[in-house]
C-alpha positions in Angstrom: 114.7 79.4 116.1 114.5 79.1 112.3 112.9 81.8 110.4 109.9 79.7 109.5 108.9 79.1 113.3 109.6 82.8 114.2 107.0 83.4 111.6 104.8 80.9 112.9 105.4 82.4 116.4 105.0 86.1 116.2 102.0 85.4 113.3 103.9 86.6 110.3 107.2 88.5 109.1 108.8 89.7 111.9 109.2 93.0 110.3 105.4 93.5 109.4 104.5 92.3 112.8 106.2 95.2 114.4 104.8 97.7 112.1 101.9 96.7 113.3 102.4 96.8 116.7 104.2 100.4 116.8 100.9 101.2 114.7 98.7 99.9 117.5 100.9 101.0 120.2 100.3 104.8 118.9 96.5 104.1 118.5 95.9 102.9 122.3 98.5 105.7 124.0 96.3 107.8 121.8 93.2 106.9 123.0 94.3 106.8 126.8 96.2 110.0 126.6 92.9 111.3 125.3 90.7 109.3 128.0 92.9 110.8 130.5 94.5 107.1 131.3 97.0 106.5 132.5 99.5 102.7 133.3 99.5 103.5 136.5 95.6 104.7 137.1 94.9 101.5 134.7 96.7 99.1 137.4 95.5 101.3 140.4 91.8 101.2 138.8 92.2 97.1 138.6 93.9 97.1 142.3 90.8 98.8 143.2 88.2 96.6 141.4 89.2 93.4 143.1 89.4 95.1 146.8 86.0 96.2 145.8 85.3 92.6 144.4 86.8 90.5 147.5 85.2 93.7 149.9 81.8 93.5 148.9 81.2 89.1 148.6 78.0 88.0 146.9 77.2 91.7 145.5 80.3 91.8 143.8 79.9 88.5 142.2 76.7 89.1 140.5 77.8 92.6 139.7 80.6 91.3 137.4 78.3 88.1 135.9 75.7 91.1 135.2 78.7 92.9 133.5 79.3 89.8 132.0 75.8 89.2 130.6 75.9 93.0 129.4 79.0 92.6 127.4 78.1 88.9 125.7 75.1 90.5 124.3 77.2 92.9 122.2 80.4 91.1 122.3 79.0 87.8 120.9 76.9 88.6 117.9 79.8 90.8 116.6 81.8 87.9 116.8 79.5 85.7 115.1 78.8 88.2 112.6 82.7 88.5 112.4 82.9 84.9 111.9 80.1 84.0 109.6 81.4 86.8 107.0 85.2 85.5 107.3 84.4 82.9 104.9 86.6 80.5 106.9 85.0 77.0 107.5 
């Protein structure tokens, strides 16, 4: 892969890129060391939501589109706002 296209690929210079990521990396185990998270209650915790999800039928179903409702009305306008101030066309 030429340098250009690993550019292209991992959005910038590789070197940056992973900066970036350690960076992140160390923010999130941050946060879920101080949320009390951890991978394996994360994947437990999603284990559980879909036995709860296929368990429970119809309830479930509107459950997670009234979860979905509840985050588009903050996700959304942040994202337009995000969007609109960008300046990108």
């Amino acid at each position: 892969m030429a340098n250009g296209s690993l550019q292209r690929f991992v959005g910038g210079s590789p070197g940056a890129v992973l900066v970036r990521l350690i960076f992140l990396s160390i923010l999130v185990g941050a946060l879920m060391a101080f949320l009390d998270i951890t991978p394996f209650t994360l994947i437990d915790g999603i284990v559980n939501f879909f036995h709860r999800v296929f368990g429970r039928g119809i309830d479930a179903v509107r459950e997670v589109l009234q979860w979905l409702v509840y985050g588009a009305i903050i996700v959304v306008p942040i994202w337009l706002i995000i969007r609109l101030t960008s300046g990108r066309g």
